[in-house]
N, CA, C and O atoms as a MOPAC input file, in Angstrom:
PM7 MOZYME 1SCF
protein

 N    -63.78700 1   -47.15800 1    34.17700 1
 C    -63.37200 1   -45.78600 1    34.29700 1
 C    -61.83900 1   -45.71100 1    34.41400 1
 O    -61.18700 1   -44.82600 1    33.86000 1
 N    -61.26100 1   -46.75900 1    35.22100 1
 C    -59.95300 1   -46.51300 1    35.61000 1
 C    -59.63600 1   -46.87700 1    34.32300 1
 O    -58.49800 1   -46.42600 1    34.19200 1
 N    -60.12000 1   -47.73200 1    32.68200 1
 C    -59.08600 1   -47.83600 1    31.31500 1
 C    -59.09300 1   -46.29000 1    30.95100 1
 O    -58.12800 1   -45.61800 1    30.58900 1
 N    -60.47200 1   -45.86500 1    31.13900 1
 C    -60.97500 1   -44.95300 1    30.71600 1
 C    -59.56100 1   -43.67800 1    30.68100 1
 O    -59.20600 1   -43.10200 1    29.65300 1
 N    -59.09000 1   -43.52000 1    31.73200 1
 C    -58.23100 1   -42.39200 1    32.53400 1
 C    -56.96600 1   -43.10500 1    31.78400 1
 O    -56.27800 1   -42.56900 1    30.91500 1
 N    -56.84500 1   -44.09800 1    32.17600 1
 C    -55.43200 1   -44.66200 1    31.50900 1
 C    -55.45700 1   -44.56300 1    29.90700 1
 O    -54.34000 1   -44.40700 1    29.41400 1
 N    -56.35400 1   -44.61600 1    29.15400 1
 C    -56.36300 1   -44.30500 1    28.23900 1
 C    -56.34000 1   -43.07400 1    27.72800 1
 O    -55.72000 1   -42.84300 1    26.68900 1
 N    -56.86700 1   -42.33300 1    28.25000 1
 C    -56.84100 1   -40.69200 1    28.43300 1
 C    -55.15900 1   -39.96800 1    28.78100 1
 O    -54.62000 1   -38.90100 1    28.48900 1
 N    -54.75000 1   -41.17100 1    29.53100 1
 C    -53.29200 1   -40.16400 1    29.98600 1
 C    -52.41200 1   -41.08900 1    28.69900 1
 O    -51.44600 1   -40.46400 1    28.26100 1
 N    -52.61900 1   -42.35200 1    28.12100 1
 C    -51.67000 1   -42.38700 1    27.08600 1
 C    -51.69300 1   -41.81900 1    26.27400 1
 O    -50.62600 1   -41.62600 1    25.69300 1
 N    -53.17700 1   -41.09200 1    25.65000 1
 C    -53.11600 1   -40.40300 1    24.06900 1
 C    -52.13800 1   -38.78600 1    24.89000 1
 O    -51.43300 1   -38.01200 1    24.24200 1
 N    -52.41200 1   -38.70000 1    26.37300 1
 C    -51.78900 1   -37.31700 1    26.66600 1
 C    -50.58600 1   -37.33700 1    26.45600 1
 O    -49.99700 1   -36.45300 1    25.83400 1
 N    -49.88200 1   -38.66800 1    27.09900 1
 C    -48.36800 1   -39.04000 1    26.96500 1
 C    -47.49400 1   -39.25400 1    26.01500 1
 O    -46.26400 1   -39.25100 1    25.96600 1
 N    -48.76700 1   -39.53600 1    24.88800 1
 C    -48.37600 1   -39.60500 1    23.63900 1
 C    -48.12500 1   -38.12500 1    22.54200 1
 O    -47.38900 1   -38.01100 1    21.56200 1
 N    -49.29200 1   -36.87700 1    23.34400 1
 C    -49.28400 1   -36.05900 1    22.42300 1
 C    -48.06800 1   -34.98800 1    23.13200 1
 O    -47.60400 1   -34.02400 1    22.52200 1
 N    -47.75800 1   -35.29900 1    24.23700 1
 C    -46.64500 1   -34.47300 1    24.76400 1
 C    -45.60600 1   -35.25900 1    24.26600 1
 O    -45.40300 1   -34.55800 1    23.27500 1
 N    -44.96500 1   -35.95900 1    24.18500 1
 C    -43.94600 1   -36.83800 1    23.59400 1
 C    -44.21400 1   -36.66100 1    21.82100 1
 O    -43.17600 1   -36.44200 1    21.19700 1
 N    -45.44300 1   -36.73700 1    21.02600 1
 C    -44.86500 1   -36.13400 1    19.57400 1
 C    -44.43900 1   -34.48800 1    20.03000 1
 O    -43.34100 1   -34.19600 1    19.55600 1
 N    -44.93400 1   -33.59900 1    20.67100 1
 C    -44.85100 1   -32.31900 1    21.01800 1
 C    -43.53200 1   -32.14200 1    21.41600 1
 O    -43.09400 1   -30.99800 1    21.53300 1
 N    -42.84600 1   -33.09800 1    21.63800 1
 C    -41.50500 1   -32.73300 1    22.65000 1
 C    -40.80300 1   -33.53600 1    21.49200 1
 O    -39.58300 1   -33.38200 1    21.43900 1
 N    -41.31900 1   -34.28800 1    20.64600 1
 C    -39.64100 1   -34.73800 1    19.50000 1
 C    -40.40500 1   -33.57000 1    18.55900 1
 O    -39.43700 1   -32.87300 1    18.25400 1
 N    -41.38400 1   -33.05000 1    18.02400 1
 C    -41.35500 1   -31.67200 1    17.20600 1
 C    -40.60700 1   -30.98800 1    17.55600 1
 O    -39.74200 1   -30.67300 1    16.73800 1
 N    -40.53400 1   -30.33200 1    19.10400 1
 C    -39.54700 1   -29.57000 1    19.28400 1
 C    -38.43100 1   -29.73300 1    19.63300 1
 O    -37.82300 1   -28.67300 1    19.78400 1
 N    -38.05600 1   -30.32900 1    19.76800 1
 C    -36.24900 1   -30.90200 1    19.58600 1
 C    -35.77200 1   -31.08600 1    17.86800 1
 O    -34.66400 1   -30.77000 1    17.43500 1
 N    -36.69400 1   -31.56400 1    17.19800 1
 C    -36.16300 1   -31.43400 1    15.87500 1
 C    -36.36900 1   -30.59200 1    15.00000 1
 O    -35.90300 1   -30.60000 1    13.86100 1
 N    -37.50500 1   -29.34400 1    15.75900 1
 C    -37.03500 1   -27.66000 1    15.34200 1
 C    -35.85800 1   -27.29100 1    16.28700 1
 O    -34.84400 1   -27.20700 1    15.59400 1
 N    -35.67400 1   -27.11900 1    17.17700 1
 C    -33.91500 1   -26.87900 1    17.93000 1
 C    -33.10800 1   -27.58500 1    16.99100 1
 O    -32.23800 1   -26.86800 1    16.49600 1
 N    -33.12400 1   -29.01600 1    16.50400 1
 C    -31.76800 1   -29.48200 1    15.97300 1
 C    -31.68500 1   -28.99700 1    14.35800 1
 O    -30.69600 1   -29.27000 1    13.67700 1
 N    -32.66200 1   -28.36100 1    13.90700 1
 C    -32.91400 1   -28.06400 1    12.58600 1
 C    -32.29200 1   -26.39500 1    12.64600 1
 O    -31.39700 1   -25.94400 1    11.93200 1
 N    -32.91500 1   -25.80300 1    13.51700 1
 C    -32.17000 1   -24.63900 1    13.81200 1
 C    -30.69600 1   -24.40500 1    14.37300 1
 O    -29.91600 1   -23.51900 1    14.02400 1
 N    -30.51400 1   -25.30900 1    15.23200 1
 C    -28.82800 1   -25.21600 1    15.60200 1
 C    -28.07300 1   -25.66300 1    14.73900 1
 O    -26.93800 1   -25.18900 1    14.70400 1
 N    -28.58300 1   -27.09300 1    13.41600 1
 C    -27.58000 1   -27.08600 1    12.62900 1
 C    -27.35100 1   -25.71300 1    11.68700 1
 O    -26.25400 1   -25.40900 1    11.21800 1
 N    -28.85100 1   -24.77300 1    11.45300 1
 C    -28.16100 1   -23.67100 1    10.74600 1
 C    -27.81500 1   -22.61600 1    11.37200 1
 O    -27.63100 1   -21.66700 1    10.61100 1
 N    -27.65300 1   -22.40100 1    12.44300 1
 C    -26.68200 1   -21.44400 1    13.38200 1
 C    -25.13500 1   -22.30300 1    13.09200 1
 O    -24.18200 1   -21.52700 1    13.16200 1
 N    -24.77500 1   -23.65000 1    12.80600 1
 C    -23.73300 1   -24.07500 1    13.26500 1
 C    -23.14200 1   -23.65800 1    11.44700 1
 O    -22.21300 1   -22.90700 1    11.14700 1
 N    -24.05600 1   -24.44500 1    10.49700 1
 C    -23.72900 1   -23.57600 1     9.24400 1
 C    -23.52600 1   -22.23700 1     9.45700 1
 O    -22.33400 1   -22.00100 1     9.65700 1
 N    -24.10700 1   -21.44500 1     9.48500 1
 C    -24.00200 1   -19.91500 1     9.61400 1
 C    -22.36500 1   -19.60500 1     9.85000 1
 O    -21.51300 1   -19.21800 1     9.05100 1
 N    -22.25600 1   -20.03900 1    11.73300 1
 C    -21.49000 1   -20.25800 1    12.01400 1
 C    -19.87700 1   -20.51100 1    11.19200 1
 O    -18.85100 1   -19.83100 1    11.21400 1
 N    -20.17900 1   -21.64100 1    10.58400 1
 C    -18.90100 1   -22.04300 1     9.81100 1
 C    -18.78600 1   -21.08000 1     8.64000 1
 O    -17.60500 1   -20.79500 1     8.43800 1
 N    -19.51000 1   -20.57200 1     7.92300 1
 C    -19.27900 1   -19.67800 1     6.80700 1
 C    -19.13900 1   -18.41200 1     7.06500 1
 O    -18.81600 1   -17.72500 1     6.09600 1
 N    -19.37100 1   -17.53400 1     8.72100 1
 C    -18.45400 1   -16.59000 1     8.84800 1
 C    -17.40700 1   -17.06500 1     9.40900 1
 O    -16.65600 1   -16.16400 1     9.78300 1
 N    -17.00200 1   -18.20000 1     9.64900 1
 C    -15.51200 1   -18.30100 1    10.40300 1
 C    -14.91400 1   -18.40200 1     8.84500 1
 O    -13.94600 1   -17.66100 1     8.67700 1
 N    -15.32400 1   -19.20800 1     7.63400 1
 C    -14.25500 1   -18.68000 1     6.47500 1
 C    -14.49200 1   -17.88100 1     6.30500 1
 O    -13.39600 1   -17.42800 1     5.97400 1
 N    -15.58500 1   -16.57800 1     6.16500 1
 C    -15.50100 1   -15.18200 1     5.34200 1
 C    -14.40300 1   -14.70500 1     6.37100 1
 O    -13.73300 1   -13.80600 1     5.86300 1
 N    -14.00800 1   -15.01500 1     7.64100 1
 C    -13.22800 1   -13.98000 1     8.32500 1
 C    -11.84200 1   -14.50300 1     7.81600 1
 O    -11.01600 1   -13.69600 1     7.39000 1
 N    -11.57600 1   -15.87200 1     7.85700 1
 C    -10.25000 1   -16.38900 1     7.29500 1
 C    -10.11800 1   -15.78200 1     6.36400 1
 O     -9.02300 1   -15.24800 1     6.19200 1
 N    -11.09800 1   -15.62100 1     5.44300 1
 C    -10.56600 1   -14.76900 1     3.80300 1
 C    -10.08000 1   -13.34100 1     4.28200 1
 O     -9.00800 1   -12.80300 1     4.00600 1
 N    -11.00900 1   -12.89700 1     4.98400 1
 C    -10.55700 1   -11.49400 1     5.66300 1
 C     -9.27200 1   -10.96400 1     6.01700 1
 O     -8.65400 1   -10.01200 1     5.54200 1
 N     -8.91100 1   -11.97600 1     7.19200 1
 C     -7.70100 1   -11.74400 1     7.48000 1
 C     -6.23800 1   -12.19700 1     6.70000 1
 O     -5.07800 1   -11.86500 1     6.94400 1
 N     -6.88200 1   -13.20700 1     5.53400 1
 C     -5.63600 1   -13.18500 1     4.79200 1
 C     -5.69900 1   -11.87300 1     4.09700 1
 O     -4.66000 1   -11.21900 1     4.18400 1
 N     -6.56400 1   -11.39500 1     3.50400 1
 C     -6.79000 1   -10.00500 1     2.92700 1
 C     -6.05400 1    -9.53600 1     3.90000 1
 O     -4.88500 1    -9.89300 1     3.74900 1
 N     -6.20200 1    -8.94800 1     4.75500 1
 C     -5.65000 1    -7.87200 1     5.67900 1
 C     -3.95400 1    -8.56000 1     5.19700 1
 O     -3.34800 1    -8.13800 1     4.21200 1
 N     -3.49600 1    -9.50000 1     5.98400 1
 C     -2.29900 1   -10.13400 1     5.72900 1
 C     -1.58700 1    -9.25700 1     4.63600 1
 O     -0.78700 1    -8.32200 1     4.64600 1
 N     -2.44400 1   -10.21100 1     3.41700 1
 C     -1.87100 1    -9.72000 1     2.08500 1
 C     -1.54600 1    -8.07600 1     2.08400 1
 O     -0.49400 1    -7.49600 1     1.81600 1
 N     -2.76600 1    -7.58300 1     2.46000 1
 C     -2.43200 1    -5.89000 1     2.19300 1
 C     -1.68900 1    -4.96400 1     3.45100 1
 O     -1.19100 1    -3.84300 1     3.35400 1
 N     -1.79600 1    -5.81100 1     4.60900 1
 C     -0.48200 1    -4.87700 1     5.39900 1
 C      0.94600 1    -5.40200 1     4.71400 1
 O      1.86000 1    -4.57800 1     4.74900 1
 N      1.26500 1    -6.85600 1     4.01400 1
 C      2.48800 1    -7.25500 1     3.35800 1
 C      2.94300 1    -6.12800 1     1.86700 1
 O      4.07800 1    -5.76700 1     1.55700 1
 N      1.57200 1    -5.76900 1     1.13500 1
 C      2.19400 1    -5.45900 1     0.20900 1
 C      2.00700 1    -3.48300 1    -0.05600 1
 O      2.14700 1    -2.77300 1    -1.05200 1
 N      1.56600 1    -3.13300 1     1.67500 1
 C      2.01400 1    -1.91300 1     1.99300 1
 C      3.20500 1    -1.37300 1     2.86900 1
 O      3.60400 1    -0.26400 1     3.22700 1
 N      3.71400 1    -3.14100 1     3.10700 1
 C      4.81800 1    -2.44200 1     3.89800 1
 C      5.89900 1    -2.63700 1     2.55200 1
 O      6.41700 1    -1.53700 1     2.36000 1
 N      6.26700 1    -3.36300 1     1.84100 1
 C      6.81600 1    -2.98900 1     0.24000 1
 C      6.64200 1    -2.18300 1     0.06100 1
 O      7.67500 1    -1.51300 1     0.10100 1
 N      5.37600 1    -1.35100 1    -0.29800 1
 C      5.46300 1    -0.16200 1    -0.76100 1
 C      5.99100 1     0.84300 1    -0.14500 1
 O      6.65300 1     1.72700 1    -0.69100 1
 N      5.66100 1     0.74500 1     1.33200 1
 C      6.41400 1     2.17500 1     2.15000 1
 C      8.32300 1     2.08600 1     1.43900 1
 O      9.02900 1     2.93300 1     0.89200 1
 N      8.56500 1     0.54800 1     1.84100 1
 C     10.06700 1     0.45000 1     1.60300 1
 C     10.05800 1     0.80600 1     0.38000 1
 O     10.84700 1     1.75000 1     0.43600 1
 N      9.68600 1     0.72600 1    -0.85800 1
 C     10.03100 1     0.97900 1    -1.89500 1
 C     10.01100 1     2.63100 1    -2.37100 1
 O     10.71500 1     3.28000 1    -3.14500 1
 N      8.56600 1     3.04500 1    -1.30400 1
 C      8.89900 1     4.62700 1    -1.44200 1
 C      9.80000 1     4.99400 1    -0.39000 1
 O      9.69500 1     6.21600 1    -0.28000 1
 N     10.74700 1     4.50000 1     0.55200 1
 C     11.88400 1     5.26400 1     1.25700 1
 C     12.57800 1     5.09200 1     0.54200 1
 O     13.38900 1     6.01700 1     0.57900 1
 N     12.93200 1     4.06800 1    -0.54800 1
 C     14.18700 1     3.67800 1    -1.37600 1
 C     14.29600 1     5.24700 1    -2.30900 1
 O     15.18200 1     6.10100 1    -2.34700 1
 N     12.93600 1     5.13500 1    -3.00800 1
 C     12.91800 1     6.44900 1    -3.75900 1
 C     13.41500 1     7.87000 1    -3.11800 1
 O     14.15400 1     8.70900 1    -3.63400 1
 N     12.88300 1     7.88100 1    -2.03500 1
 C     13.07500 1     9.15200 1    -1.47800 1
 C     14.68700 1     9.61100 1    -1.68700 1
 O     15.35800 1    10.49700 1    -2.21600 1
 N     14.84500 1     8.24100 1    -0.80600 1
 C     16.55700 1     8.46700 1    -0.24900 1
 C     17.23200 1     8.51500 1    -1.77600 1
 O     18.37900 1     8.93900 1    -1.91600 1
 N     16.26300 1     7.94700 1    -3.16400 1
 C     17.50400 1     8.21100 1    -4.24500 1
 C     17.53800 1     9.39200 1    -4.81300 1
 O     18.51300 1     9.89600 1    -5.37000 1
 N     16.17300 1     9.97900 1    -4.64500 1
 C     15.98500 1    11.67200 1    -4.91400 1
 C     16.90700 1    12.10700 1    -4.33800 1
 O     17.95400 1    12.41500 1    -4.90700 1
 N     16.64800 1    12.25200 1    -2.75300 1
 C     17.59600 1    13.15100 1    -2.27000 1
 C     19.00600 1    12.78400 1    -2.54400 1
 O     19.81700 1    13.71000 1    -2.56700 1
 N     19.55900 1    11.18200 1    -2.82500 1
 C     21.06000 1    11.48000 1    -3.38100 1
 C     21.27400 1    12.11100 1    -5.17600 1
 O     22.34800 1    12.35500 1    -5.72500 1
 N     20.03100 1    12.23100 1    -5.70700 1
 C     20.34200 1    13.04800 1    -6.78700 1
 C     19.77200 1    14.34800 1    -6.51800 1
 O     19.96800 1    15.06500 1    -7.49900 1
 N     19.21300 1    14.89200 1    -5.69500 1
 C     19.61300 1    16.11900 1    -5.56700 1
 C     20.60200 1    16.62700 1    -4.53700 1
 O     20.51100 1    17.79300 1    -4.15300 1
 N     21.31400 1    16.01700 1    -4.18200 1
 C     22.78300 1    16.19800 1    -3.73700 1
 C     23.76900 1    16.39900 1    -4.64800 1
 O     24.46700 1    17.40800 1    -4.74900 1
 N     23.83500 1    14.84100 1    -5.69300 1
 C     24.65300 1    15.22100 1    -6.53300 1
 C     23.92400 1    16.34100 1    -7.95500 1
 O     24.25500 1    16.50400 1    -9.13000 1
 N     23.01100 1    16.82100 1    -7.23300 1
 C     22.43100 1    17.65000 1    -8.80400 1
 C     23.45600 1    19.19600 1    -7.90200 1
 O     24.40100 1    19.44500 1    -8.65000 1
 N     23.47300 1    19.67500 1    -7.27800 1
 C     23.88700 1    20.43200 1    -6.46500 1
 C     25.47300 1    20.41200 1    -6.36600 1
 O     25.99500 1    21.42000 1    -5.89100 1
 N     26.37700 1    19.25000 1    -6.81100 1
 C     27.28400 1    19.33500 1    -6.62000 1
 C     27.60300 1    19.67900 1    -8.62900 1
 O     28.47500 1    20.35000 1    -9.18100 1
 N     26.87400 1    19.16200 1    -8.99000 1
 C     26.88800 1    19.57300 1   -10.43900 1
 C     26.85000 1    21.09800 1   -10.91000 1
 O     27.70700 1    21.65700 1   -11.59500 1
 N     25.69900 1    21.64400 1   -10.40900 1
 C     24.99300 1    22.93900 1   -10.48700 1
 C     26.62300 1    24.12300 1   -10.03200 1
 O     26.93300 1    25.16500 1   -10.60900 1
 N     27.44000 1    23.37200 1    -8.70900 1
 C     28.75100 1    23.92500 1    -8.91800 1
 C     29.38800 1    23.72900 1    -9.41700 1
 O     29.98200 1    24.71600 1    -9.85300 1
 N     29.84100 1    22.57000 1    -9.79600 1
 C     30.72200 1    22.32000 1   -11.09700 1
 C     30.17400 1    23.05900 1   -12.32700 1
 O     31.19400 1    23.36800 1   -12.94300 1
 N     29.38000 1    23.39700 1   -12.84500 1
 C     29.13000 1    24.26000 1   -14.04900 1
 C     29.32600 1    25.46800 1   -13.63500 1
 O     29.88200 1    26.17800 1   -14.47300 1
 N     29.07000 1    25.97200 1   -12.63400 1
 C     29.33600 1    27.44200 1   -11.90200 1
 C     30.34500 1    27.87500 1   -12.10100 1
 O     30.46600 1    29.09100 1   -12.25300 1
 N     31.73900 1    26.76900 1   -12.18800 1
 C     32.94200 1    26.84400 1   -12.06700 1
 C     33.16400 1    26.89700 1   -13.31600 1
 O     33.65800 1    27.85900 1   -13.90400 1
 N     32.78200 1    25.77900 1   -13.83900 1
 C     32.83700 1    25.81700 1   -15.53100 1
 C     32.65200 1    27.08500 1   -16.10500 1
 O     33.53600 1    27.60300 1   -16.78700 1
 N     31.51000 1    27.65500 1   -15.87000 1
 C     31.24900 1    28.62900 1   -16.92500 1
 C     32.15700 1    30.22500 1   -16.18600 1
 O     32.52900 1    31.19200 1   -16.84900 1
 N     32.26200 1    30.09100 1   -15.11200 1
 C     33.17200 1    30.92500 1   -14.51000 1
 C     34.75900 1    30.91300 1   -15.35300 1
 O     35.40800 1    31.78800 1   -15.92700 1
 N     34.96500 1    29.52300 1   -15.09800 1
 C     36.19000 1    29.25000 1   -16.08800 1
 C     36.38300 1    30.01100 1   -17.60200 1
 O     37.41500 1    30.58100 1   -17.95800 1
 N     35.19600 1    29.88500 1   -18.36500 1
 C     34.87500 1    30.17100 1   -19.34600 1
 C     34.89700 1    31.76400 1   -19.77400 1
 O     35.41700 1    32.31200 1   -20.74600 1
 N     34.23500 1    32.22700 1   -18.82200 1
 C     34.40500 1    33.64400 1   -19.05500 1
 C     35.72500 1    34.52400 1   -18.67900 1
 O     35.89900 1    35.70600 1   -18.97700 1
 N     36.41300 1    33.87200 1   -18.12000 1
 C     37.15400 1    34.34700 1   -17.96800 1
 C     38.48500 1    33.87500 1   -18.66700 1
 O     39.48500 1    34.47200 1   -18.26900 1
 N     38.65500 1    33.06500 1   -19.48300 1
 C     38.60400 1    33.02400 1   -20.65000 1
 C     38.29500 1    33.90000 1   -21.84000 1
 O     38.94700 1    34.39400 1   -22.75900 1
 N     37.27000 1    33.89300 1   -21.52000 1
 C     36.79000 1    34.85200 1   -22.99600 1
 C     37.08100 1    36.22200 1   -22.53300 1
 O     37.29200 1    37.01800 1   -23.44700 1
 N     37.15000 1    36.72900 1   -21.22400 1
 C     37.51800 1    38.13200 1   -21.18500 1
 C     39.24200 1    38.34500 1   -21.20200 1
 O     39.79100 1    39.42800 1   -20.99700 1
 N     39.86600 1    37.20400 1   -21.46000 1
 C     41.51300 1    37.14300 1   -21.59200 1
 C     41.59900 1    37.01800 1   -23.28900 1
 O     42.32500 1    37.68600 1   -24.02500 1
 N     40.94000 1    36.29200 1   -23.55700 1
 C     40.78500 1    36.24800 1   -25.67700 1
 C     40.61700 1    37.61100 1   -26.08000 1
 O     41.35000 1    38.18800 1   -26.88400 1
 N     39.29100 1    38.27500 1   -25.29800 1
 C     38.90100 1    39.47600 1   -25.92700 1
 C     39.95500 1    40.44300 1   -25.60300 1
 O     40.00800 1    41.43200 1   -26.33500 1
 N     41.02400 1    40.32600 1   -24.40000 1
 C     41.86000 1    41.21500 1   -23.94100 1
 C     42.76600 1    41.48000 1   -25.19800 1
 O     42.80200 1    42.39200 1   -26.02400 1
 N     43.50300 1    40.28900 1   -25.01000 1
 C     44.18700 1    40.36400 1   -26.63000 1
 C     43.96600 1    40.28600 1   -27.55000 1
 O     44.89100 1    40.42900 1   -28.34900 1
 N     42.63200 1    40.01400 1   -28.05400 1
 C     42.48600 1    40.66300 1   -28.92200 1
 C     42.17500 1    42.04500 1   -29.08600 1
 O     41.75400 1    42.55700 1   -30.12400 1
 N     42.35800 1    42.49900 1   -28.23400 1
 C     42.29300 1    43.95600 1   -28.44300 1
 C     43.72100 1    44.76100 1   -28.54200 1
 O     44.13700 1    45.78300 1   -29.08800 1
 N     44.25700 1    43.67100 1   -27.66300 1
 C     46.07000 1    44.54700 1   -27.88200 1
 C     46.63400 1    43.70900 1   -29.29800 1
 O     47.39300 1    44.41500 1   -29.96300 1
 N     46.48900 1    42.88300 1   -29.64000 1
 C     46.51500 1    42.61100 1   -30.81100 1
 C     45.89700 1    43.23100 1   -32.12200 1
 O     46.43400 1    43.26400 1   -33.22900 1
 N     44.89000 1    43.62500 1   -31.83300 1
 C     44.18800 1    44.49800 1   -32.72400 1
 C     45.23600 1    45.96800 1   -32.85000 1
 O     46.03200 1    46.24800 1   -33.74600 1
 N     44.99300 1    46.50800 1   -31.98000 1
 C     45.91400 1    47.43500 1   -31.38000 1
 C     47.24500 1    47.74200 1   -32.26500 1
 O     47.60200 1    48.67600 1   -32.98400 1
 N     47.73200 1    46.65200 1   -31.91200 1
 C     49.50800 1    46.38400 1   -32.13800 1
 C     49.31900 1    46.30800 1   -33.90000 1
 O     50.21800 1    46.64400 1   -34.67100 1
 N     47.81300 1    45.73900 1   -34.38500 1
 C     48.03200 1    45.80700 1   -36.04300 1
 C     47.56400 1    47.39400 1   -36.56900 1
 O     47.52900 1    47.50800 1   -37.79400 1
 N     47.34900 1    48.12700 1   -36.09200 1
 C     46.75000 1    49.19800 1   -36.34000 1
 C     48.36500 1    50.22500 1   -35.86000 1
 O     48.46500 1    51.39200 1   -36.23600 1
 N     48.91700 1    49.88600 1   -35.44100 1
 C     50.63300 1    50.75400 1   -34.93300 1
 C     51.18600 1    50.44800 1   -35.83300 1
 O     51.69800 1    51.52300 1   -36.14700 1
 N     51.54500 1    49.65600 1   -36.64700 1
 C     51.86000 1    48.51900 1   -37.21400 1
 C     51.80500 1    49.27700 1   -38.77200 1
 O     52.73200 1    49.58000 1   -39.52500 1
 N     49.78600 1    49.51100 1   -38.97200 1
 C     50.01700 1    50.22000 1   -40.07100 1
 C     49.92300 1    51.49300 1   -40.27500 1
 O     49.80500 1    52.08400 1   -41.34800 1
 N     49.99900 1    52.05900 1   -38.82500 1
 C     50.00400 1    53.51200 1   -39.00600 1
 C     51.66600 1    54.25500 1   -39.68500 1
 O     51.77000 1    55.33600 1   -40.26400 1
 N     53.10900 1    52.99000 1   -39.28200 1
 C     54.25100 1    53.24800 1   -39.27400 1
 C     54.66100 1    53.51100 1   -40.85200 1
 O     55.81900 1    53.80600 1   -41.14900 1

């Protein structure tokens, strides 16, 4: 009786011991793919954040490149404004001009018409 029992507790010792490396080598089968998992979002995030990188780098260019613009608008519409008076002047110039041509020509006209009235 006493092999009997001893024999009885080795097939037990035996079936808890395959029972206990089954489950350790479902845990190590599963933690290596948590540890995969693992590693392939730590690169999707590396890609991520170079993304981010890249696109806060090539929006801060762009802001600078649109203040560059701004500031060159507004120095051409400064100098469009300093233009817009210079022609003001110009054509001011001009007419008055033409109302000194037309003057004499009218006293010129004038003076040929005395001329052949004599």
């Amino acid at each position: 009786m006493k092999e009997r029992i001893k024999r009885v507790l080795e097939v037990l010792g035996h079936a808890l011991t395959v029972s206990v490396h089954k489950r350790l080598d479902h845990t190590d089968r599963a933690l290596d793919l948590v540890i995969e998992q693992n590693n392939r979002m730590a690169r999707t995030q590396t890609a991520l954040l170079q993304s981010s990188i890249h696109m806060v780098t090539a929006l801060n260019r762009l802001e600078e490149d649109l203040e560059a613009l701004k500031r060159a608008a507004a120095r051409l519409s400064d100098r469009s404004g300093e233009l817009t008076a210079e022609l003001d002047k110009a054509l001011a110039s001009v007419s008055e001009l033409k109302r000194i041509a037309e003057s004499q020509a009218g006293l010129a006209a004038g003076g040929d018409r005395a001329t052949e009235e004599t």
